[in-house]
TORZA-55238 format. One line per field, with one value per residue: residue in three letters; x, z, y of N, C-alpha, C, O in turn. Coordinates in pm, whole numbers, m for minus. Layout:
! residues N
rest <- ALA; ...
nxx <- X; ...
nzz <- Z; ...
nyy <- Y; ...
caxx <- X; ...
cazz <- Z; ...
cayy <- Y; ...
cxx <- X; ...
czz <- Z; ...
cyy <- Y; ...
oxx <- X; ...
ozz <- Z; ...
oyy <- Y; ...
This chain:
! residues 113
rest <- UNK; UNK; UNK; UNK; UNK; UNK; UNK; UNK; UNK; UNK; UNK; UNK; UNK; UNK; UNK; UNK; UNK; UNK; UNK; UNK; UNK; UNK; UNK; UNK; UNK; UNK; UNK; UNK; UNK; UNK; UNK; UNK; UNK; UNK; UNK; UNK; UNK; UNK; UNK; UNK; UNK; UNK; UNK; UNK; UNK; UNK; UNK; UNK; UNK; UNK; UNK; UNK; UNK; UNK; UNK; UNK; UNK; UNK; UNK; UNK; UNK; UNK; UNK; UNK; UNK; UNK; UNK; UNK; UNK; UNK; UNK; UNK; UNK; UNK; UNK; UNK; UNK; UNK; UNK; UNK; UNK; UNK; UNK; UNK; UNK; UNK; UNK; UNK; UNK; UNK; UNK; UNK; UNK; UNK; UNK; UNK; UNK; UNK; UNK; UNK; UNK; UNK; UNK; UNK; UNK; UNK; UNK; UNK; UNK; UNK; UNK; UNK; UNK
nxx <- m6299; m5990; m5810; m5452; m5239; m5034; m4749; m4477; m4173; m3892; m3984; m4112; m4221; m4093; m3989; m4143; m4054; m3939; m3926; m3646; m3540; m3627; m3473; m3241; m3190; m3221; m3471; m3841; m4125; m4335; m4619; m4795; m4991; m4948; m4855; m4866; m4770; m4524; m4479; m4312; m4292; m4344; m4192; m4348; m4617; m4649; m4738; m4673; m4377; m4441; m4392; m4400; m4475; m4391; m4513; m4223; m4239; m4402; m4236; m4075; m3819; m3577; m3614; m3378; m3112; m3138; m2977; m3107; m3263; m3041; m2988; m3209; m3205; m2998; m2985; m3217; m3095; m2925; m3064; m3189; m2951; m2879; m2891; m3237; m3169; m2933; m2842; m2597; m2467; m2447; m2281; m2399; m2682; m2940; m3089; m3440; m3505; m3347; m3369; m3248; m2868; m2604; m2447; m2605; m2814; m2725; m2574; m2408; m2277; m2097; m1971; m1812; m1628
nzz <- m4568; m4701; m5009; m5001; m5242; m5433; m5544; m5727; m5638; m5581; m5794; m5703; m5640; m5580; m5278; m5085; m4863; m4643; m4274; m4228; m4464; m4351; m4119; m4190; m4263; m4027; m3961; m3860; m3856; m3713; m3609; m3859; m4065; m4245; m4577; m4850; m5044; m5083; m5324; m5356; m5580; m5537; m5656; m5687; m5631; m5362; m5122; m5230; m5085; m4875; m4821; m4588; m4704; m4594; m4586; m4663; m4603; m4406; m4244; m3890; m3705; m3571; m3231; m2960; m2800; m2471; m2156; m1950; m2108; m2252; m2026; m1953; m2167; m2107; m1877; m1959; m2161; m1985; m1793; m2018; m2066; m1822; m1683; m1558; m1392; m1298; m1217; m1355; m1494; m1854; m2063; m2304; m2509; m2392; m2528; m2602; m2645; m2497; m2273; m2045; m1935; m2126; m2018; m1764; m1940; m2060; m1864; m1833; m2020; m2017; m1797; m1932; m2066
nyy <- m1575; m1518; m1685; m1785; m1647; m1832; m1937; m2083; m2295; m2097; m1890; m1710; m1324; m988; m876; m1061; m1255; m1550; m1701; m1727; m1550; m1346; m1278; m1314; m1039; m919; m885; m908; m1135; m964; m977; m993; m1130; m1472; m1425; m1524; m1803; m2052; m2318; m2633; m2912; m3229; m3577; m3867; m3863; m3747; m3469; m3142; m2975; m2689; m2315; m2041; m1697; m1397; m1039; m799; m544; m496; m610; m600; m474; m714; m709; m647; m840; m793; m789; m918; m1063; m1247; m1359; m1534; m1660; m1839; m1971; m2106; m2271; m2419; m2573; m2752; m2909; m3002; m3299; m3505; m3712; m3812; m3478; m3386; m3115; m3218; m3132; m3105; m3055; m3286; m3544; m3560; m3826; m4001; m3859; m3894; m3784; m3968; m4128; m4196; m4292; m4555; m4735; m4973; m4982; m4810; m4908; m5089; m4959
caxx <- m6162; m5927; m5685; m5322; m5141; m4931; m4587; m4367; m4038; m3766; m4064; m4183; m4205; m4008; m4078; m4202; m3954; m3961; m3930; m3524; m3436; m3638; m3399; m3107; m3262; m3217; m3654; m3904; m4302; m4416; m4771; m4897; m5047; m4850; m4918; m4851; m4654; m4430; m4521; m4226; m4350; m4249; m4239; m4437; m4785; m4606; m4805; m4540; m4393; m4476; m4249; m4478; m4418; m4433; m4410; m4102; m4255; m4453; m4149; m4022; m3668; m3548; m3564; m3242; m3129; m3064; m2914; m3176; m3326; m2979; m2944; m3303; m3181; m2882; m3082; m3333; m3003; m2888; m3201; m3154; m2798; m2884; m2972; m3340; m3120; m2785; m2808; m2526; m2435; m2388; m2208; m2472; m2839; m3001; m3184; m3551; m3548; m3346; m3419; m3122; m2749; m2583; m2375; m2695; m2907; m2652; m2513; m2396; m2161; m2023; m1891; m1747; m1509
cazz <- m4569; m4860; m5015; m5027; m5336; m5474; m5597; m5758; m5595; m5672; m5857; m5584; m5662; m5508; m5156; m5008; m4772; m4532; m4164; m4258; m4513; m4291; m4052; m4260; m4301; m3941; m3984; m3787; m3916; m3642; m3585; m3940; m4144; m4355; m4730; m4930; m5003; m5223; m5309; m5441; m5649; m5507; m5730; m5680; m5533; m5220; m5146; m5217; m4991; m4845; m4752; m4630; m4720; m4558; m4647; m4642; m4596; m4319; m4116; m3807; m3700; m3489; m3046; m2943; m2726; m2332; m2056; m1871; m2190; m2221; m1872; m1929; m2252; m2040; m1780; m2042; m2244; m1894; m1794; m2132; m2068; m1685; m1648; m1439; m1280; m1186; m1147; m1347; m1669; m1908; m2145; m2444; m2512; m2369; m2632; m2531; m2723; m2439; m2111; m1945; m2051; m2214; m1877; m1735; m1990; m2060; m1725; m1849; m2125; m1942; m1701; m1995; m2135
cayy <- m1621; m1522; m1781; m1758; m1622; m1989; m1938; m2208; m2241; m1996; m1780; m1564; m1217; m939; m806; m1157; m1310; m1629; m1629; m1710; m1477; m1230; m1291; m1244; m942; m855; m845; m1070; m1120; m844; m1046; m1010; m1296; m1550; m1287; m1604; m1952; m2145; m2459; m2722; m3047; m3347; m3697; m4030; m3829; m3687; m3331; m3027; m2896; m2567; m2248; m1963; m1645; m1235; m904; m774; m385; m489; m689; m512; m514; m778; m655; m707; m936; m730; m900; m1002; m1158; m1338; m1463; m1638; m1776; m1937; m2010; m2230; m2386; m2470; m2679; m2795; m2965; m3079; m3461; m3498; m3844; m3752; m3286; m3278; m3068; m3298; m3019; m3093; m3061; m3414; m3560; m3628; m3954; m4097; m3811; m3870; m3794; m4093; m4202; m4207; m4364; m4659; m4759; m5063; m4976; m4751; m4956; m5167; m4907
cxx <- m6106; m5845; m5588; m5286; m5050; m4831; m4548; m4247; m3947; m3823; m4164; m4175; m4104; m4091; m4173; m4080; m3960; m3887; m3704; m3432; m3520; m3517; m3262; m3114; m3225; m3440; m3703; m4067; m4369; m4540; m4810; m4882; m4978; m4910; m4940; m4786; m4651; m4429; m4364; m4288; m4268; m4305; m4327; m4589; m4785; m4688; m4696; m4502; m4369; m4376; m4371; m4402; m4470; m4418; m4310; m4136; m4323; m4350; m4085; m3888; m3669; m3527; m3404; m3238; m3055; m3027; m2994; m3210; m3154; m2965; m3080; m3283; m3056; m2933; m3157; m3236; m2899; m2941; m3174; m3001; m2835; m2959; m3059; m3199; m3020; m2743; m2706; m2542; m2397; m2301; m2250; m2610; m2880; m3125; m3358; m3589; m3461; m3378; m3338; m2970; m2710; m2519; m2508; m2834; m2862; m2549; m2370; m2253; m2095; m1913; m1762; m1619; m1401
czz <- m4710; m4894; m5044; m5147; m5343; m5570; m5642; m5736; m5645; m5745; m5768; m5593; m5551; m5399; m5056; m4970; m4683; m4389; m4182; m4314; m4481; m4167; m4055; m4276; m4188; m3922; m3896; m3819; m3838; m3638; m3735; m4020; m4232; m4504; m4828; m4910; m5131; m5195; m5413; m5462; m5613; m5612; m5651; m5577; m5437; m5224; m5133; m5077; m4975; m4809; m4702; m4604; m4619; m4633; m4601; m4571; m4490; m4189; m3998; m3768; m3561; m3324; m3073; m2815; m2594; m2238; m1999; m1945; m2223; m2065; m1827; m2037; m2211; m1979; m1832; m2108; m2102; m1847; m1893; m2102; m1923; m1665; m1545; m1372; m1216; m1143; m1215; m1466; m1742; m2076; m2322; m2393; m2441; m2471; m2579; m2549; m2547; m2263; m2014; m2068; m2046; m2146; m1798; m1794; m2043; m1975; m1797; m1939; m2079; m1865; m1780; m2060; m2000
cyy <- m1612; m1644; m1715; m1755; m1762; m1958; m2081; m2165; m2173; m1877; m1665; m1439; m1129; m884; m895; m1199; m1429; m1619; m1624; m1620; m1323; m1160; m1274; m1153; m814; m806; m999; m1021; m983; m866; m1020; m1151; m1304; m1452; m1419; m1703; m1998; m2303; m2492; m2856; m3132; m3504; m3790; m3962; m3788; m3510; m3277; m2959; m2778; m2443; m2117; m1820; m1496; m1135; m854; m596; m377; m569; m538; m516; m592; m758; m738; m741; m813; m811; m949; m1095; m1312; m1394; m1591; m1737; m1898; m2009; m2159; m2340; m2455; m2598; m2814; m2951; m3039; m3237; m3468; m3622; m3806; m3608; m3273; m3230; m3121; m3227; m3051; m3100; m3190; m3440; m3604; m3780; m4012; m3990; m3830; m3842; m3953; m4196; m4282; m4362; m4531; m4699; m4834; m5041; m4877; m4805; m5020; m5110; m4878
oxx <- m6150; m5808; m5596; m5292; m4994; m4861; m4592; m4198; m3918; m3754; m4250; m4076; m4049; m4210; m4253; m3988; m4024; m3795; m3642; m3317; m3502; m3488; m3184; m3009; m3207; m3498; m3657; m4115; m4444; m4603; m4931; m4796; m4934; m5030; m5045; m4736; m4720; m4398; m4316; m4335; m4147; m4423; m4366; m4641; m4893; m4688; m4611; m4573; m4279; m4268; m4446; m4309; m4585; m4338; m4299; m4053; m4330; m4384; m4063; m3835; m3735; m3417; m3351; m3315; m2947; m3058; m2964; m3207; m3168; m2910; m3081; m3318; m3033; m2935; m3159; m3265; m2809; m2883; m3150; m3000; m2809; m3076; m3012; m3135; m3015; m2650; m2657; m2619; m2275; m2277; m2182; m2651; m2762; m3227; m3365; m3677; m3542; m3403; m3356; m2954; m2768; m2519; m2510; m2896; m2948; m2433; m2260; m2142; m1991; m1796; m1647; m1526; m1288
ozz <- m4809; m4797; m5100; m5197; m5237; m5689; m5587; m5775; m5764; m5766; m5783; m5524; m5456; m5403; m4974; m5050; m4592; m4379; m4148; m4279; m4544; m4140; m3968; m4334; m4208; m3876; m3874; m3809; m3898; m3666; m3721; m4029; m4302; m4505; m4891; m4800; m5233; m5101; m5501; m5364; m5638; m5635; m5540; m5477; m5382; m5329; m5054; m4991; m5045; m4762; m4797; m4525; m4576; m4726; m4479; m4498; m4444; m4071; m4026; m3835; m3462; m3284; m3145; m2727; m2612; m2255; m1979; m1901; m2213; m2038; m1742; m2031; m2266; m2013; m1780; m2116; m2128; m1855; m1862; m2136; m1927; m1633; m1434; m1282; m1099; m1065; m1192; m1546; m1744; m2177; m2423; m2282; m2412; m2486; m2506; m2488; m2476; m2158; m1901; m2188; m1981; m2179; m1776; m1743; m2063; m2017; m1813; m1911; m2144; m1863; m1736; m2100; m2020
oyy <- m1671; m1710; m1606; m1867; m1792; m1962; m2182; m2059; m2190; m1777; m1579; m1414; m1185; m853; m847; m1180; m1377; m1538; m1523; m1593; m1218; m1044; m1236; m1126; m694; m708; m1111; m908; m907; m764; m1035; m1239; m1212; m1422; m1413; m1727; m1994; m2377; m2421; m2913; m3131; m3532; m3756; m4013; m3771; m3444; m3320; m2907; m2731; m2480; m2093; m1804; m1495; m1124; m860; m541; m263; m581; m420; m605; m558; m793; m822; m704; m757; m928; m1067; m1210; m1434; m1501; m1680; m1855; m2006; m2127; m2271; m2460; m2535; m2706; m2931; m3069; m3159; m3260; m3448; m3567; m3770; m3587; m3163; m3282; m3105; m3293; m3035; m3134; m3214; m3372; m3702; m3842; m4072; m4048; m3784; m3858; m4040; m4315; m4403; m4455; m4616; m4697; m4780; m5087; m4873; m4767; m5018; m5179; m4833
């Protein structure tokens, strides 16, 4: 097992990229291994935190999105938005913290407005 190449933030050489500004890139990792990482120093003994990095010469270009692949991403942000209690669309994400939409999950104050 080799170790990772350690950068200090902002000092990363050229031609390493993260999965973000691969992505700005129009680039996505293409299965190969993290190449390296940028560590940032955090105060009072906190461990740094991490960014890891790719090659930029080995990224592939982004598939593009075809219709079928959108009609499953609707499909999933649909799900997404549907309350298990009441079926309907509650026309946002549902947070998992409370698992129902917000009509749902606070009857009560509901009634009160």
């Amino acid at each position: 097992m080799s170790t990772l190449p350690v950068f200090r933030w902002r000092l990363a050489p050229d031609g390493y990229a993260t999965r973000r500004q691969l992505r700005a890139l129009d680039l996505r990792p293409g299965g190969q291994e993290v190449a390296a990482q940028l560590e940032r120093p955090r105060r009072r003994g906190r461990p740094p935190l991490v960014a890891y990095l790719y090659r930029v010469d080995l990224a592939l270009p982004v598939r593009p999105m075809t219709p079928r692949r959108w009609r499953a991403h609707e499909a999933m942000m649909r799900a997404r938005r549907t309350c298990p209690e009441c079926r309907r669309d509650a026309g946002y994400v549902i947070p998992t913290s409370l698992g129902s939409c917000v009509t749902c999950a606070y009857p009560e104050e509901q009634r009160a407005a």
